[in-house]
Structures are given as C-alpha cells and as structure tokens.
C-alpha positions in Angstrom: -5.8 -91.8 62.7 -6.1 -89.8 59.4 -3.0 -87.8 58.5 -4.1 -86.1 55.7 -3.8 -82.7 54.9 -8.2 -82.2 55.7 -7.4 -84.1 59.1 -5.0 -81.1 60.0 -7.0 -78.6 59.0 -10.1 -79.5 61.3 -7.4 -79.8 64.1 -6.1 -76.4 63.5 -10.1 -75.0 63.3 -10.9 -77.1 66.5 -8.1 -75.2 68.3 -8.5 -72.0 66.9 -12.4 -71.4 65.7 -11.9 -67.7 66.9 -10.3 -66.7 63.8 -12.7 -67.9 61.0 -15.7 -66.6 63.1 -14.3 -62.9 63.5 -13.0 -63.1 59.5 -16.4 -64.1 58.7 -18.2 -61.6 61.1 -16.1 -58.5 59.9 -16.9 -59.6 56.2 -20.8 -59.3 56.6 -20.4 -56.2 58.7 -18.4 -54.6 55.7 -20.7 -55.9 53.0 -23.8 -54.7 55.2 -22.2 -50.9 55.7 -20.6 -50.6 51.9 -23.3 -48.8 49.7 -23.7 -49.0 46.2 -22.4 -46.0 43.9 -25.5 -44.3 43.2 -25.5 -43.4 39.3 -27.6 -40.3 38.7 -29.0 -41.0 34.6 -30.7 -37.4 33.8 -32.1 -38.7 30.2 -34.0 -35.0 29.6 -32.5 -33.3 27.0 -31.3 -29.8 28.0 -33.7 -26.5 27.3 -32.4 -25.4 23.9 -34.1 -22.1 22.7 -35.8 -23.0 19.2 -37.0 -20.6 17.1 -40.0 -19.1 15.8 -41.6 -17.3 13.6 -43.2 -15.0 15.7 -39.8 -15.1 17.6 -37.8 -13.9 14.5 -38.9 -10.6 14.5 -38.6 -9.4 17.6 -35.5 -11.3 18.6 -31.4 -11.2 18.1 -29.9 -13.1 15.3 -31.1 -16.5 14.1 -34.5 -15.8 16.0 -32.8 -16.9 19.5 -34.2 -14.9 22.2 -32.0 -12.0 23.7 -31.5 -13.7 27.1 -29.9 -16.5 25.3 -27.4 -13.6 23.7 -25.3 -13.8 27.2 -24.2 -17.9 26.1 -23.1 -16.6 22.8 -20.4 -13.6 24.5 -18.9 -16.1 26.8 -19.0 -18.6 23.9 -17.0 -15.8 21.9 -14.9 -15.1 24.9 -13.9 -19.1 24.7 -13.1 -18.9 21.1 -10.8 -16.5 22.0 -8.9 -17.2 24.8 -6.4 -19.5 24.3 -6.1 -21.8 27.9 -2.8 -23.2 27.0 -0.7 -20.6 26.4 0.7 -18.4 29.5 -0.7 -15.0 27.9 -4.3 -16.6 27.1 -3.9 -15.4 23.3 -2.8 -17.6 20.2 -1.0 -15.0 18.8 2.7 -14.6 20.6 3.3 -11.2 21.5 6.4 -9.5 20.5 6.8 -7.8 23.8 6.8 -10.8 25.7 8.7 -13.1 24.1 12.5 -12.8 25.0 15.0 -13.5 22.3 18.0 -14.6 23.2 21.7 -13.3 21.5 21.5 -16.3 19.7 18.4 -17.5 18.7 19.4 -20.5 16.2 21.4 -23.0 15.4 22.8 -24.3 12.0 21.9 -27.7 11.4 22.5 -28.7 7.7 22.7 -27.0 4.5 21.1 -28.3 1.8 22.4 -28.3 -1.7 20.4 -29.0 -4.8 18.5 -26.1 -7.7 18.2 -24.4 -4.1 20.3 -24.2 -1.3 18.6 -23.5 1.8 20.0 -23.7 5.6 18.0 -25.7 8.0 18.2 -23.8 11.1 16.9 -24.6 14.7 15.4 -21.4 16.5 15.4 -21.4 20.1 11.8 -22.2 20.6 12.4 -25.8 19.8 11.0 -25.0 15.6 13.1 -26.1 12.8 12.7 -23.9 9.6 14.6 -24.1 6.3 15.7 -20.5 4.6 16.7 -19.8 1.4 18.9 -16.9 0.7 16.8 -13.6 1.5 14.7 -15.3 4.1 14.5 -13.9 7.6 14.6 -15.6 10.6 12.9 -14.7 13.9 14.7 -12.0 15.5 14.0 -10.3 12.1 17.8 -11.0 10.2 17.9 -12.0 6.9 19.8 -15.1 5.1 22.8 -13.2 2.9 24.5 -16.3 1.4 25.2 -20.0 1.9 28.3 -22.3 1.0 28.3 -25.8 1.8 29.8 -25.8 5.3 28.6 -22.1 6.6 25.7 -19.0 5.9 25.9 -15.9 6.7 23.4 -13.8 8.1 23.2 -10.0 8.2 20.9 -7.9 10.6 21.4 -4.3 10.1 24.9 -3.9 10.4 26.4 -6.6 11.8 26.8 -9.6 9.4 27.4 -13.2 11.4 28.4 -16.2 10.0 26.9 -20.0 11.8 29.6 -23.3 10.4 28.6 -26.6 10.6 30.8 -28.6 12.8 32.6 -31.3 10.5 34.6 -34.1 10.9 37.2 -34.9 8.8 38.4 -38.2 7.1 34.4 -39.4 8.0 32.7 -37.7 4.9 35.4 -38.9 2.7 
C-alpha cells in the first residue's frame, strides 16, 4: 500500500470531497459577482475662455468675458483666506492672540562684537535680540551680561538668568 504523503491526501479527499467542492464553488460565485472598478478617463480638456479681438473691447480685463469675472472673485477670495489658521487670515490679530505674563524664556546669551539674548517666546519661535530690540508683548531689551538681561516695559524693568551649574563650565 503506498504511504506517502499523496497516498494520504487522496484518502482524506475520498472521505471528505464536501469541502474542496463548496471552496471551489464559493470561489467562482465570488469571482462571478465581483465587478471590476470602472475607471472614468475624461481626456477633453476643460472650456477655457480664450480671447479675442473682437472680445477685447467689449469685455473685462485680459479680454475674458464678464461671466468668467465670478471665477476670478472666488479665486481672490482663496488668495486670501488662509484655511490653516483658526481666524482664516495670515496676519495674527492682536486681539486674539492671548499673551501670557510671561511670554519668553532665556535661553543663551551670546557674546562676541554683539551680544544678543536668544529668547524662546511662547508661540514655540526662537528669536535673538540685541540690546534695544523688542520682544512680542512690545518690551524692549535694556542690557545684557553674560549670565542675565534685563528687560524694561514701561515701568517695570524684569530681569530673565540663565540657570548655571557650577564646577561644569569650569
């Protein structure tokens, strides 16, 4: 008797032929039902007012006929909306935008023929200031020294230190 690994398989189909038949059968029924994606190709180019001589005189600029002049608003209306931005603008409006008490951080000074102050504002921007600069809530860079500047807005004058460690920069 073969023993083989065919000679169990045509046991096991003898036995059980239900199986293959209903795999098979269910296979042509879902290739038969399953329809192709239908691919819509529109290869005409779109209507695209051209002008004319004739046009150009009686027309709006460029010698596009006036019922095209409806495309060009919203196209201006586009140009100027801004979709990203929660106002719609790309100008940030002084109204809306809520400064907090305190608006920056000190990160470095840098020294050198200038020293400038490397602050980062509360809107994520990092900006470096020389002395005389102002900063976004409208205060203005008095001095800098190598570990601390001081900024004055009206008044009040408030100084921002670096945090150092000592015995590392030694």
């Amino acid at each position: 008797m073969n023993t083989g690994p065919l000679a169990s398989i045509k046991r096991h189909l003898s036995k059980n032929w239900i199986e293959p038949l209903a795999f098979v059968i269910f296979l042509l029924i879902g290739m038969l039902l399953a329809e192709r994606p239908e691919v819509h190709v529109n290869l005409q180019q779109a209507n695209v007012p051209v002008p004319t001589e004739e046009a150009k005189g009686d027309s709006g600029p460029e010698g596009i006929q006036e019922s095209g002049s409806d495309h060009r608003d919203e196209y201006k209306n586009l140009q100027q909306r801004n979709i990203f931005s929660e106002q719609g603008t790309y100008t940030a409006q002084k109204g809306l935008l809520q400064i907090p008490d305190n608006p920056y951080n000190l990160i470095a000074v840098l020294k050198g023929p200038e020293k400038r102050a490397v602050f980062k504002e509360f809107t994520g921007d990092v900006v470096s200031l020389k002395v005389g600069d102002k900063l976004i809530d409208d205060a203005v860079v008095d001095s800098i020294s190598e570990l601390s500047v001081k900024v004055k807005k009206g008044d009040t004058l408030r100084e921002y230190r670096l945090f150092e460690v000592k015995g590392i920069l030694k």
